[in-house]
Structure formats: structure tokens, C-alpha cells
GUMI-962516 format. One record per residue (C-alpha): x, y, z; chain. Coordinates in steps of 0.1 Angstrom, whole numbers, plus 5000, padded with zeros to 4 digits. Layout:
REM residues N
MIKE   px   py   pz chain
MIKE    X    Y    Z     A
...
//
This chain:
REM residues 441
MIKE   px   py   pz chain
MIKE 5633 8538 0899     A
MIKE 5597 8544 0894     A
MIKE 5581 8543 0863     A
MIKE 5566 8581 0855     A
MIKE 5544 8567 0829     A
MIKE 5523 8546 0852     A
MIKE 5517 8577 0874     A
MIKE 5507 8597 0841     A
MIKE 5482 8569 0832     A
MIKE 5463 8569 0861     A
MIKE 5460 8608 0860     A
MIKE 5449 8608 0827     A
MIKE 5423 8586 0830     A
MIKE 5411 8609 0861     A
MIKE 5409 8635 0836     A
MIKE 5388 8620 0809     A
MIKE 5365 8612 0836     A
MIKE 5365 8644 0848     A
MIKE 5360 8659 0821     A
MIKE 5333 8632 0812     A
MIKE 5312 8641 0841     A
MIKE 5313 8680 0834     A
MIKE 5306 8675 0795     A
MIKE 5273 8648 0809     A
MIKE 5267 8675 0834     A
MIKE 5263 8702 0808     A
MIKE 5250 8679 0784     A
MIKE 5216 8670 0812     A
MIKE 5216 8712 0821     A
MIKE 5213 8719 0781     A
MIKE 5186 8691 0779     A
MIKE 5167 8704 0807     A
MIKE 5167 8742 0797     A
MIKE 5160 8728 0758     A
MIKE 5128 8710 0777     A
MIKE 5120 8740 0795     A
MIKE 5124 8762 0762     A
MIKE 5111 8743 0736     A
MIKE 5071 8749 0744     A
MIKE 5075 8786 0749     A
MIKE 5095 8786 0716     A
MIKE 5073 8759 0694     A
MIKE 5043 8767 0711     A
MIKE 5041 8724 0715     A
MIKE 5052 8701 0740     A
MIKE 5077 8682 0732     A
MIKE 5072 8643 0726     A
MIKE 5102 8623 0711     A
MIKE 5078 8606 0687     A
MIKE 5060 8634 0675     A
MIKE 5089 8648 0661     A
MIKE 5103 8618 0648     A
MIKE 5068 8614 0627     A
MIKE 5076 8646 0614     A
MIKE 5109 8643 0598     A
MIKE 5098 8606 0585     A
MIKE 5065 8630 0573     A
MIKE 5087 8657 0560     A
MIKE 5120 8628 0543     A
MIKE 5090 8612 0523     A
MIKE 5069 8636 0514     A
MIKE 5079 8647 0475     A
MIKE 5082 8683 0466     A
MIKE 5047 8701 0466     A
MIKE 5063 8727 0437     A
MIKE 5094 8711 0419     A
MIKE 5076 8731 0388     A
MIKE 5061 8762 0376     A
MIKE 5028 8737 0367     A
MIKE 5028 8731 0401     A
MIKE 5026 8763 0413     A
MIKE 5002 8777 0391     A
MIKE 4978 8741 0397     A
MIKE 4972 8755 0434     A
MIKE 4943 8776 0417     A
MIKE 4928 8752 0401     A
MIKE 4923 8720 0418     A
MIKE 4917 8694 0390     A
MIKE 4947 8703 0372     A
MIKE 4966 8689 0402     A
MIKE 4959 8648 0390     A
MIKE 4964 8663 0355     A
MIKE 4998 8659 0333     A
MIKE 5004 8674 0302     A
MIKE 5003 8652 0271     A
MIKE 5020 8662 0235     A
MIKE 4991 8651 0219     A
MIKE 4957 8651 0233     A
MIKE 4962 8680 0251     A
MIKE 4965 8667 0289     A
MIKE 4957 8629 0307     A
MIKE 4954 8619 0341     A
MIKE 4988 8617 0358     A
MIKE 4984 8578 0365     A
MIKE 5012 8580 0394     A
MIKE 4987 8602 0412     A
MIKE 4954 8588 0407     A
MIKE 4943 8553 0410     A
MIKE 4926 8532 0384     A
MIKE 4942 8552 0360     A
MIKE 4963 8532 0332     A
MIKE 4996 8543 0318     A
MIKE 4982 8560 0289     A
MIKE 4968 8584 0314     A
MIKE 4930 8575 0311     A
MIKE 4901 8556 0337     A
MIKE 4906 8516 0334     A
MIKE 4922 8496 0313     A
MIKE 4943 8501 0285     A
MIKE 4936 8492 0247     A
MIKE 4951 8463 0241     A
MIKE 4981 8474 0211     A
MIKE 4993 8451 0184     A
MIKE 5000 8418 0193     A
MIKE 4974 8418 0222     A
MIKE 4946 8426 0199     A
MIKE 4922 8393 0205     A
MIKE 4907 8384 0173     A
MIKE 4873 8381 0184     A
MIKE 4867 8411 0202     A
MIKE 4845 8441 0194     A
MIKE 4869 8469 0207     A
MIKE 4846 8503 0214     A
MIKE 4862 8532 0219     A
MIKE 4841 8560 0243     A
MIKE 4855 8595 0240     A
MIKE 4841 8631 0256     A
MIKE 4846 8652 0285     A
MIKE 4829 8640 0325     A
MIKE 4791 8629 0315     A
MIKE 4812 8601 0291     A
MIKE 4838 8591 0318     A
MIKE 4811 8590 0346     A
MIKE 4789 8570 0318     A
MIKE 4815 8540 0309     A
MIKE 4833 8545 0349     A
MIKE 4791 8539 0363     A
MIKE 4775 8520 0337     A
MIKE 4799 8505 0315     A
MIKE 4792 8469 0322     A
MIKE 4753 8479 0311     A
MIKE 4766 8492 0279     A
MIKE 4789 8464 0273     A
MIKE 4753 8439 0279     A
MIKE 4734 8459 0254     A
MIKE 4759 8458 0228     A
MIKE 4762 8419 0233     A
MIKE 4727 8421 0219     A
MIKE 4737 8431 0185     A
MIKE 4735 8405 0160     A
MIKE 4767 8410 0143     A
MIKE 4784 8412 0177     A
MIKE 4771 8379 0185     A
MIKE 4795 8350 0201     A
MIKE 4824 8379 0206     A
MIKE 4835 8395 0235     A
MIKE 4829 8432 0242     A
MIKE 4862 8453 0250     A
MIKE 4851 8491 0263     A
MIKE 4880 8519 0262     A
MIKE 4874 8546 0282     A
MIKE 4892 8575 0265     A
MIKE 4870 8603 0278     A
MIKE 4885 8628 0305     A
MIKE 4865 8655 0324     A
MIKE 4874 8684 0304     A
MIKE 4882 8671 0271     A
MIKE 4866 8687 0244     A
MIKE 4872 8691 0204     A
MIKE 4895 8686 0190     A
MIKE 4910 8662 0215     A
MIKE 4886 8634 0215     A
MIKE 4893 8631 0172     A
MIKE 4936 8636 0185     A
MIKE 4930 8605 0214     A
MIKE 4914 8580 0181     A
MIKE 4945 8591 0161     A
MIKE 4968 8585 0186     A
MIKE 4955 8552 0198     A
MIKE 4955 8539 0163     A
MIKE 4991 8549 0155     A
MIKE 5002 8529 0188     A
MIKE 4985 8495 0166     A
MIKE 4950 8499 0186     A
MIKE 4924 8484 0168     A
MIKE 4891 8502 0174     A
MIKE 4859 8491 0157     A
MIKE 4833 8512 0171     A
MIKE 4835 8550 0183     A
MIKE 4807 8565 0208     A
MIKE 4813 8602 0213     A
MIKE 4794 8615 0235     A
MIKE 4799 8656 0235     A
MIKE 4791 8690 0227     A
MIKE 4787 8709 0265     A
MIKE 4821 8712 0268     A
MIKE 4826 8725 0234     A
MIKE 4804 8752 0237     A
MIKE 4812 8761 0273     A
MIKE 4843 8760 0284     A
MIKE 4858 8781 0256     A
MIKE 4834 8811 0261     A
MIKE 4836 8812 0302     A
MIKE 4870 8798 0307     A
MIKE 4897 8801 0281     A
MIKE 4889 8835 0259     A
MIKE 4883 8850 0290     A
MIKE 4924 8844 0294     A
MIKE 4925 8855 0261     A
MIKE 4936 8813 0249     A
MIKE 4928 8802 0217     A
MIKE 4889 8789 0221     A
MIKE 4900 8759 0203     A
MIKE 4933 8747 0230     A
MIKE 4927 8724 0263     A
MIKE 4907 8735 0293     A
MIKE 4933 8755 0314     A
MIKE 4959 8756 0288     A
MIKE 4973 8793 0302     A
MIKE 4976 8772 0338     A
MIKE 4996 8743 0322     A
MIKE 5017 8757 0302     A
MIKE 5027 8790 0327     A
MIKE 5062 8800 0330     A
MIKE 5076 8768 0308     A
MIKE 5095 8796 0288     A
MIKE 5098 8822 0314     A
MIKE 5134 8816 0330     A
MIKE 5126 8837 0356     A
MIKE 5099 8815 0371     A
MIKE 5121 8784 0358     A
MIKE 5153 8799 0387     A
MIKE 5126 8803 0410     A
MIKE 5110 8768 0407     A
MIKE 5146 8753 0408     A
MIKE 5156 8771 0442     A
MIKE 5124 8760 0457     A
MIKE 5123 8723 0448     A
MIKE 5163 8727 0460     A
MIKE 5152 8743 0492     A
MIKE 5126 8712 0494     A
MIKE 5150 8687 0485     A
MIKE 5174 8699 0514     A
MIKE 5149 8699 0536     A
MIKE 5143 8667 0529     A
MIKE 5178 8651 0533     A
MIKE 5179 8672 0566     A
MIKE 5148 8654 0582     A
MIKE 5165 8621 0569     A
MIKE 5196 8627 0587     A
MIKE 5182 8636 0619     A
MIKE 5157 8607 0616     A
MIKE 5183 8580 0613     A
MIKE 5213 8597 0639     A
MIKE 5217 8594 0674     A
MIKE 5203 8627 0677     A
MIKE 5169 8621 0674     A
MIKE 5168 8609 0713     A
MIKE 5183 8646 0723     A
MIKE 5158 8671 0734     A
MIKE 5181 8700 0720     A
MIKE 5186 8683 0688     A
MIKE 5150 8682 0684     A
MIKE 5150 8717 0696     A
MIKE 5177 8725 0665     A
MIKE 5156 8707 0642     A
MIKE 5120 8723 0645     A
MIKE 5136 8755 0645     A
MIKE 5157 8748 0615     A
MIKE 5130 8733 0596     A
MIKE 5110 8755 0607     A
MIKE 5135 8784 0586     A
MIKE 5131 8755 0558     A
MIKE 5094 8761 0555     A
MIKE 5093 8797 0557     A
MIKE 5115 8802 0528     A
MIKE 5093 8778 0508     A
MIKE 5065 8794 0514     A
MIKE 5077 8825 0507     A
MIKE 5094 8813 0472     A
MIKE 5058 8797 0466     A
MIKE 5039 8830 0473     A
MIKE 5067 8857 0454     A
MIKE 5060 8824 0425     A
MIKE 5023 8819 0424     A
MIKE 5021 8863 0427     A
MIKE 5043 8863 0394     A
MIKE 5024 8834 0376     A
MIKE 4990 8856 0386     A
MIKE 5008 8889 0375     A
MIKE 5021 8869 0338     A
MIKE 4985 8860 0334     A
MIKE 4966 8891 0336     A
MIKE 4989 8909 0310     A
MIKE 4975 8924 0283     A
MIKE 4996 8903 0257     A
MIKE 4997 8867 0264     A
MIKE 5031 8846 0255     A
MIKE 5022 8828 0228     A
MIKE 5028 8792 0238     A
MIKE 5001 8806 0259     A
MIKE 4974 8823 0238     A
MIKE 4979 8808 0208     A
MIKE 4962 8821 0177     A
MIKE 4941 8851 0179     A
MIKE 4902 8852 0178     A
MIKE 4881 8876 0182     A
MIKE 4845 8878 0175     A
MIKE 4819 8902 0170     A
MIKE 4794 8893 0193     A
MIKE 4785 8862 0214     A
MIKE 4765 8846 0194     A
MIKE 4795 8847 0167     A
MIKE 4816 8829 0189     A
MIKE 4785 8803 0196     A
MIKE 4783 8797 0157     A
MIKE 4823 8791 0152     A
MIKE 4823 8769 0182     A
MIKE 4794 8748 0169     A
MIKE 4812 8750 0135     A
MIKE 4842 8733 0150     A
MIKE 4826 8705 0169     A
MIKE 4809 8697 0137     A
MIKE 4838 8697 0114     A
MIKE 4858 8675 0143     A
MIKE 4828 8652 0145     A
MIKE 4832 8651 0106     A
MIKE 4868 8639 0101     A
MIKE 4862 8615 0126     A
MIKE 4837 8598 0103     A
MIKE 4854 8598 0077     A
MIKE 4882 8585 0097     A
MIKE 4857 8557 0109     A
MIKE 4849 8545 0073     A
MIKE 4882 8547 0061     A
MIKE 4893 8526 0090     A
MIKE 4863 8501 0091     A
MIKE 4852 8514 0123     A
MIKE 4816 8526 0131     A
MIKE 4811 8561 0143     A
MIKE 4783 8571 0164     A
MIKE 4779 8609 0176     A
MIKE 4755 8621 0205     A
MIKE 4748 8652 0216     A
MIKE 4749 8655 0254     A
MIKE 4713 8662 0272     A
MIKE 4715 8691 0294     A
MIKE 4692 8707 0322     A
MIKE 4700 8744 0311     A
MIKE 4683 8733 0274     A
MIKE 4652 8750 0274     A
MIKE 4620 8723 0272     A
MIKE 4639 8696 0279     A
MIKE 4631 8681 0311     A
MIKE 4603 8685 0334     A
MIKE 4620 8693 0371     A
MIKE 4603 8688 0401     A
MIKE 4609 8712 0427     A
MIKE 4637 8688 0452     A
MIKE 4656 8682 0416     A
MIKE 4653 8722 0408     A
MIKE 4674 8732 0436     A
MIKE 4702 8707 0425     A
MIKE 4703 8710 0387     A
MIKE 4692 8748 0383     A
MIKE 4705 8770 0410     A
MIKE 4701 8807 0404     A
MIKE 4735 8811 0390     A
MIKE 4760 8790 0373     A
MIKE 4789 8801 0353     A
MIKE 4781 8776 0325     A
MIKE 4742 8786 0324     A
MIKE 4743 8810 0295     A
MIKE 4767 8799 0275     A
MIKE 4749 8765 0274     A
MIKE 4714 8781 0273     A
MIKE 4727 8801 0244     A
MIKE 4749 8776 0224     A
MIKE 4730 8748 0226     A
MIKE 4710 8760 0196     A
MIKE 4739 8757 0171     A
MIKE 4748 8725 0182     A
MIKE 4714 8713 0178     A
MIKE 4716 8726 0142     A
MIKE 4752 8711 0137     A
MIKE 4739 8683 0144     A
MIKE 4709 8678 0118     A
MIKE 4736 8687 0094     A
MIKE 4757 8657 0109     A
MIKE 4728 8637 0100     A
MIKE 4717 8650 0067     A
MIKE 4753 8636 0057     A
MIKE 4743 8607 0066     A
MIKE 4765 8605 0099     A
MIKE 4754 8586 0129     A
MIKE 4739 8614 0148     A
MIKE 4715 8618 0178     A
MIKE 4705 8644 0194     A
MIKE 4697 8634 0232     A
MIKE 4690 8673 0242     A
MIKE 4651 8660 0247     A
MIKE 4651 8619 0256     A
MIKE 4639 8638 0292     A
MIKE 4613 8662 0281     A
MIKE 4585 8639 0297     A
MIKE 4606 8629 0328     A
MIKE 4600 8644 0365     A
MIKE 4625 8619 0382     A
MIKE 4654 8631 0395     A
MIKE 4681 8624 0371     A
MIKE 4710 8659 0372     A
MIKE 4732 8655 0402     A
MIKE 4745 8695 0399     A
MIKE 4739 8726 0387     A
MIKE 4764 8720 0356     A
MIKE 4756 8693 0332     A
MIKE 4762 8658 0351     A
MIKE 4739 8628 0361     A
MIKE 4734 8606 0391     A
MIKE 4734 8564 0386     A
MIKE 4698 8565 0369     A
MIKE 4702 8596 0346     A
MIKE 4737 8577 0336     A
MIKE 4718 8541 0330     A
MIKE 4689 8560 0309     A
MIKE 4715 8573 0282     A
MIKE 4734 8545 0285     A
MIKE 4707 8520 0272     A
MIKE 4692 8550 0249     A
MIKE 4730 8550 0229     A
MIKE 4732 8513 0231     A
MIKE 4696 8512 0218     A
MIKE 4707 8535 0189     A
MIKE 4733 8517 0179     A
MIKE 4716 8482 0179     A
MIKE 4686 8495 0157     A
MIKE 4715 8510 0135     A
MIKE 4737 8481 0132     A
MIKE 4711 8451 0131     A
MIKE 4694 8469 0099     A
MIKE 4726 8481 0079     A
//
């Protein structure tokens, strides 16, 4: 008798192989009408490593907008390298920029505690840009000059740079009491200030009725931390992001990224991804916009109220406040054996103090710059401050005029900063000031 189950076997495998060729048939017609689709539809032709670039783009690119900071950073571009700190207000995020140290400011760190090298003069350089560019440009000058002081003789020279572009009163006083309750040891302070102060409060941060006395951008950093409406939001876009995300992966690593209609699938599916991302972002960065031009600010937000009478009221209290910060930090100095020296930044919009030729005209004073009159106008009571500063027998100098008989080219923009020479003048001016100082005490 024949055995049925060696007919069935035979028969079977026909059938798998049938079936194998019609499933490769249609498998070759659906790649060939994907390829024939897939420019019409993505208007690109299709190349298997361009897409695979994308989804290894799109799997390790982090989230653009995983917070409502995010979101609100895309108008203002410096506060995207900027992280908010619980102390001095905000640092640079050091995961995003380089050169930055962990403490979130340019270079290197203060040593803290046990790293402290007996014989090193540690100097400690605070302000907003002009002082960052000054110790980021010419700190090795400064650190030359100050060898030269006879009482820094035979030690080395340590330079902290714990100025940010931005920072203004109180923050550089909050960044020498936060470094000194870490165990820095800081023996000389050059601050090197007083644009910041008296314009960025008038043109930036009352206009969004903030406190004149909070961080540059504080409405931007601090936007929707309370508002749980803009808190849901940001949570379904970075989950839409991270999704995305574990998509591309997937398709990356699988089989399926040598199929034409897989690749088809993908574009169009990541494609939906985007879309609703973008449109989260915009219905988002709308609400952030429509929070900040209400009438009452939250108050994480504005802070306290002030209001003042006139401009020149507001000049006065602003000057007032830079002075009295400029004042606890001397006394702060000499309680803490520390020297304390104060400088008041030049700047081109002073009148009488520099003489411009006509090729540095056009690049320092252009006909109209958001920080010209408040500068122009406030200047004056920080000049004033600042002989009180010194008629208390504080370390003060005004630099406003160390350029009234120069015609070389020494601003690099119409707002307040200076190119390599304008940087190296001030820097051996301060380091001149403090040597006279020091070598006759």
C-alpha cells in the first residue's frame, strides 16, 4: 500500500512555492509602483541612503522643545545656550557650548577647597559681554600685568571668568557669594560694569512689565513653568518627538530599510510625525506670545512692581542699585580679605568720549540702536554713582573717557563692545590701576 503522506509532502511543498512566487511577484509589483510613486508623492527621488541618513538624523537628534523654555527660546536666540540657575540668575548650559565649565561659565573652574594652591593669587572677573570678551581675548595680558605687582611676586596668577553676556546687578555680587560658599577662595575682584545695568532694564525687561532688577529675559525663562496648560502641551510634544524618534530607530536597524515601500511608509509617516510637531510648536509658542502680552503678568514672572514717574526716575533708581550692589561687594571684599576693584564700562554712546573717525562711525554709531538712549541718558548717574563709590573710599574708576583723545578704531558694533585692541587698552588700563593701587597700600 502506498504511503498518502509522501504524496501530501511533495504537494505541499509545491504549494509554499507557489505561493512563494506569487507573494515575491507582488512583493517586486508593490516595489516597482512604490518606486514609481514615491517622487510624485515626496517630491524626491528616492535613494536608499538618503533615507537611511534621515532616520539615523532624525533617532539622534534630541527633542528641539521637551520644555516650555524651549519654546519660548526660539524668539530669542541667546537664551538657547542659556540654563536657568537658582542663584545667579541664569549660566551657560555647558552641555551645549564648548569651553564652558560645569559651573556654567567661559574656562576653567575655581579651584574649591582642597584644590586651592597655596600660592596663587585667585582673581575673580565678573560683568556682563565687554568682561567675558576682556578675560576670553586678553586674559593672558591681564594675568602678565598683574605678575608685575610686588606683592604678587613669585606666585602664580589664577583668572576666573565669572562674567556672562547679560549679567547685570545684582548677579555679579550673587556669582562672588555663591563661589565662596562652594570653599572658593578669591582674593581679588575686577568688576567691570554698569551698561548693562542701566540698559537692559529700561529697553528690555519693564517693557514686559519684569521687575528692572531680575535677569535679562526673565519673562522668556521662566514662561509657562506654572501654567499646566503649556506644561500638557510641552509633554505631548516632546512624547510626539520621542516616538518619532524610536520610529526612525526601528526602521534604521530592521530589514525594512532595504524596501522601497517601507521607505515609502516611513517618509510619509514621519512626515505625519513632523506636522503634528510643528503644529503643537506653533499653537505653543502662539500661547507663550498671547501669556506675555497680558495686561497682568504671573508673578514668578513680573515680580515686584515698579513704576516710575519719568525716565529719568528710573535712570536714578537703576544707578542707585548698581551702586549699592557695588557697595556690599566691598564690604564683602574687606571682610573676606579680598580686594575689590570697580570700573565703569567705556562706552561709544557717552557723549565726549572718543573721537570717531568716519570708517569707525558707521560701525559703533549707526543711526539707530535700541540701547542708544538709554545709555546716552543713564550714563550720567552712573558717572555720579561712581564718584560717590570713590568718595567712600572704594576702588573706583571711571573708564567712560580713557578714549577721549583716541581716533583708532576700537568699538566693533553699534552697542557697547570692542575689537582685540579696544579689549587690550582696558585691559592694561585696569591692570595699571590696580598695580599703582596695590604696590602703594
Amino acid at each position: 500500500m502506498e504511503d498518502s503522506s509522501a504524496k501530501i509532502k511533495p504537494r505541499v511543498l509545491q504549494s509554499v512555492f507557489l505561493y512563494s512566487l506569487v507573494l515575491l511577484f507582488m512583493y517586486i509589483v508593490l516595489e516597482v509602483i512604490s518606486w514609481s510613486i514615491y517622487k510624485p508623492v515626496t517630491d524626491e527621488s528616492f535613494l536608499f541612503g538618503t533615507q537611511q541618513d534621515r532616520r539615523i538624523s532624525v533617532k539622534e537628534s534630541p527633542g528641539q522643545s521637551i520644555s516650555i523654555q524651549g519654546i519660548a527660546a526660539s524668539q530669542a536666540l541667546h537664551l538657547r545656550t542659556e540654563a536657568v540657575h537658582p542663584y545667579i540668575g541664569f549660566v551657560q548650559n555647558p552641555r551645549l557650548v564648548d569651553k564652558v565649565n560645569e559651573y556654567g561659565f567661559l574656562g576653567t573652574a575655581l579651584p574649591l577647597n582642597s584644590e586651592i594652591q597655596p600660592d596663587t593669587i585667585y582673581v575673580a572677573v565678573v560683568g556682563g559681554s565687554v568682561a567675558t570678551n576682556l578675560v576670553d581675548h586678553k586674559g593672558e595680558l591681564i594675568r602678565q600685568e598683574l605678575e608685575k605687582i610686588e606683592s604678587f611676586a613669585n606666585k602664580k596668577i589664577f583668572i576666573a571668568n565669572l562674567s556672562l553676556p547679560g549679567l547685570k546687578q545684582p548677579q555679579q555680587l550673587m556669582a562672588i557669594n555663591y563661589f565662596l560658599s562652594l570653599g572658593a577662595r578669591i582674593d581679588l575682584i575686577i568688576n567691570l560694569d554698569g551698561f548693562n545695568e542701566m540698559t537692559l532694564p529700561s529697553t528690555e525687561l519693564e517693557r514686559m512689565g519684569v521687575f528692572p532688577f531680575y535677569p535679562r529675559g526673565w519673562d522668556t525663562r521662566v514662561a509657562g513653568m506654572t501654567n499646566q496648560e503649556l506644561l500638557r502641551g510641552a509633554g505631548q510634544m516632546a512624547q510626539l518627538e520621542s516616538t518619532r524618534a524610536l520610529v526612525a530607530r526601528i526602521f534604521a536597524s530592521s530589514p525594512l530599510r532595504f524596501s522601497i515601500t517601507a521607505n515609502l511608509f516611513w517618509d510619509r509617516l514621519d512626515f505625519l510625525f513632523v506636522r503634528s510637531i510643528e503644529k503643537k510648536r506653533v499653537t505653543l509658542t502662539l500661547k507663550v506670545l498671547e501669556n506675555k502680552k497680558q495686561e497682568v503678568q504671573p508673578y514668578q514672572v513680573s515680580g515686584p512692581s515698579r513704576r516710575y514717574k519719568s525716565a529719568d526716575d528710573g535712570y536714578q533708581d537703576l544707578a542707585r542699585h548698581w551702586k549699592k550692589s557695588s557697595e556690599i561687594l566691598n564690604n564683602l571684599a574687606q571682610g573676606s580679605g579680598m580686594y575689590y576693584f570697580h570700573f565703569l564700562q567705556p562706552n561709544q554712546y557717552v557723549p565726549g568720549s572718543k573721537i570717531f573717525s568716519e570708517e569707525e562711525r558707521k560701525i559703533a554709531l549707526p543711526e539707530f540702536h535700541s540701547y542708544q538712549n538709554s545709555a546716552k541718558n543713564g550714563y550720567p548717574y552712573l558717572i555720579t554713582g561712581g564718584k560717590d563709590l570713590r568718595d567712600q573710599g572704594i576702588n573706583f574708576t571711571d573708564l567712560t573717557r580713557m578714549f577721549a583723545s583716541n581716533d583708532q578704531v576700537l568699538y566693533e558694533d553699534g552697542c557697547c563692545h570692542f575689537n582685540h585692541l579696544g579689549s587690550e587698552l582696558i585691559a592694561k588700563e585696569m591692570a595699571r590701576v590696580i598695580k599703582e593701587k596695590l604696590d602703594n597700600k
